[in-house]
N, C-alpha and C positions, 0 to 999 in steps of 0.2 A: 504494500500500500504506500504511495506517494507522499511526503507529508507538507500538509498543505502551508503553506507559503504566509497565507492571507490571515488564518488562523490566531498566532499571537496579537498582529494588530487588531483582529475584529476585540478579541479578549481586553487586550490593553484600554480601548475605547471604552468596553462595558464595563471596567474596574473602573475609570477614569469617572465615570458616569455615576458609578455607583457610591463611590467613596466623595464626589460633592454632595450627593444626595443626604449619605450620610453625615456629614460634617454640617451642612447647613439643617439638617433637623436638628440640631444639638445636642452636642457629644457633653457624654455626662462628668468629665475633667475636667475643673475649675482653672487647670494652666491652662486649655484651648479658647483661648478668648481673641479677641477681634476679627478681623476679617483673613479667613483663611480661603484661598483660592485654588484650585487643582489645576494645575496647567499641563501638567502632561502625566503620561507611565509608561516608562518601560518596560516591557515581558522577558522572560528568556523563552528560547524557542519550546523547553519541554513544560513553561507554566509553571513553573516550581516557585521562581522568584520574580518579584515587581517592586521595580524605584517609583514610587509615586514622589512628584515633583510638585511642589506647594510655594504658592508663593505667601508671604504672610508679612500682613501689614504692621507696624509697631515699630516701637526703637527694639535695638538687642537683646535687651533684657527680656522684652514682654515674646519677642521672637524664639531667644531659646525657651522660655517657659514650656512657647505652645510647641516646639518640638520635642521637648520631656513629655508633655501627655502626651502629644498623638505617637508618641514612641511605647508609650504607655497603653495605648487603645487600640493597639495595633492586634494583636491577634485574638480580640473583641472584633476587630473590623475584619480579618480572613476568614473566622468564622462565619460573619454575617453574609463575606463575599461568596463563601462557599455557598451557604443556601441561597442568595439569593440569582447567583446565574448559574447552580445546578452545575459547578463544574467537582469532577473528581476528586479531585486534590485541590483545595485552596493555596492559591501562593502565599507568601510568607511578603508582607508586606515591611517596605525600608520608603522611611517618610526623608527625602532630599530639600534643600532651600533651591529654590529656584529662584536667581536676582533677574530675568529676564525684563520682568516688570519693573523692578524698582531700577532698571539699570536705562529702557526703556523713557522711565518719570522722567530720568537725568537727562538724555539727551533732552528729552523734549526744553526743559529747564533750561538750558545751554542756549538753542535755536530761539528761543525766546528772546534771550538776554541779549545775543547776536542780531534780532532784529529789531529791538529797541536802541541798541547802540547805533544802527545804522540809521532809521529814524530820527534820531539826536543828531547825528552828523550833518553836518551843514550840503546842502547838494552842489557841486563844482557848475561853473557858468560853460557855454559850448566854446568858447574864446579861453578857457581851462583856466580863468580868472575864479578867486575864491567867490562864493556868493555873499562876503560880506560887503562887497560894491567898492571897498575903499581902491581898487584896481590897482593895487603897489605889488610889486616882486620884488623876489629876493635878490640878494644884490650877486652880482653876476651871472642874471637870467637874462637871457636875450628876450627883446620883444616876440610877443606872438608866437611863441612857443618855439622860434624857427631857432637850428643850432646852428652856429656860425662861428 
């Protein structure tokens, strides 16, 4: 028998699915607190093992908390994952930090700042004079931009 290819991902998805499901009805560890996010999982091909990739909002302290509980609820959640997609063997679940998001915020943060800076910048005249009109150059500028 062939083994199917497509398999681990369909799986990875229905963990993925299944374990926001879980997380946002509310996990009963008082470290999992603010907004926890599932952004991805990985499978291994025979289903044994899954990196569930969480993004998790907070400063460090409140972020390692909530990966002590869900390290904690973790095989409360492979059980759950077992019955709830009827698979054989539950995988053994490993909760990851995923900064894609928070790293994502930052550029955005960045391009922002870079386009207010630009904004503030005074705009140059087509004659490549400054736009503050006073029409002075620096001293040993040829007229008119021409090099001579």
């Amino acid at each position: 028998m062939a083994f199917d290819n497509r398999r681990p991902d369909r799986v990875a998805e229905a963990i993925r699915e299944e374990v926001a499901r879980f997380l946002s009805d509310g996990v009963k560890d008082p470290r999992v607190r603010g907004i926890v996010t599932v952004t991805g999982v990985d499978v291994t091909r025979d289903l044994r093992h899954a990196k569930v990739f969480v993004s998790v909002l907070g400063d460090d302290a409140a972020r390692g908390e909530t990966f002590e509980g869900l390290a904690a609820v973790a095989s409360h959640l492979r059980g759950h994952l077992g019955r709830a997609l009827r698979l054989r063997a539950a995988p053994e679940i490993e909760f990851r930090n995923d900064t894609s998001i928070a790293h994502a915020a930052r550029i955005e943060t960045l391009l922002e700042q870079i386009q207010r800076e630009r904004e503030e910048k005074p705009e140059p005249h087509a004659d490549g004079e400054a736009a503050d009109g006073n029409g002075e150059r620096a001293a040993g500028e040829p007229p008119n931009g021409s090099a001579g």
